[in-house]
Structures are given as structure tokens and as C-alpha cells.
Phi, psi and omega in degrees: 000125166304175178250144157208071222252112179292156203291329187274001166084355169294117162295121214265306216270003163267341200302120142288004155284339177294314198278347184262338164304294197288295207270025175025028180288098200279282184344328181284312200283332178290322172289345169312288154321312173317300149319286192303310183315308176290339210273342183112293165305138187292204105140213182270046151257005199247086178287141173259099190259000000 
């Protein structure tokens, strides 16, 4: 597996917001969201579904 570390510090080939993106999985992303939401952190990982 390649490393590809995106500017938000997410290994783009690990991210699962990435891979729910790719893989058009809305079950990945509401959990993903879900994750980010509970998680503490600000910024653009707390997507609004």
C-alpha cells in the first residue's frame, strides 16, 4: 500500500472518508461522520449529512 499523507495529516490511502468517497459508501460515511463528530476535533473532518 502506498503512503500519501494529505495536507488535514490522513494517510489519503487509509482515510475512510476517503474510501466512502471512492466507494460512493454512504453507510461508511455516516459512520465516519459519526467518528469525527464524537472525536473532539474541529476543522473539515466533521462532515454535515
Amino acid at each position: 500500500m502506498n503512503e500519501y499523507i494529505a495536507y488535514c495529516g490522513l494517510d489519503c490511502e487509509a482515510c475512510e472518508a476517503r474510501l466512502a468517497t471512492v466507494n460512493n459508501d454512504n453507510e461508511l460515511r455516516i459512520k465516519v461522520s459519526k467518528e469525527y463528530k464524537t472525536s473532539g476535533e474541529e476543522g473539515t473532518h466533521g462532515y454535515e449529512l
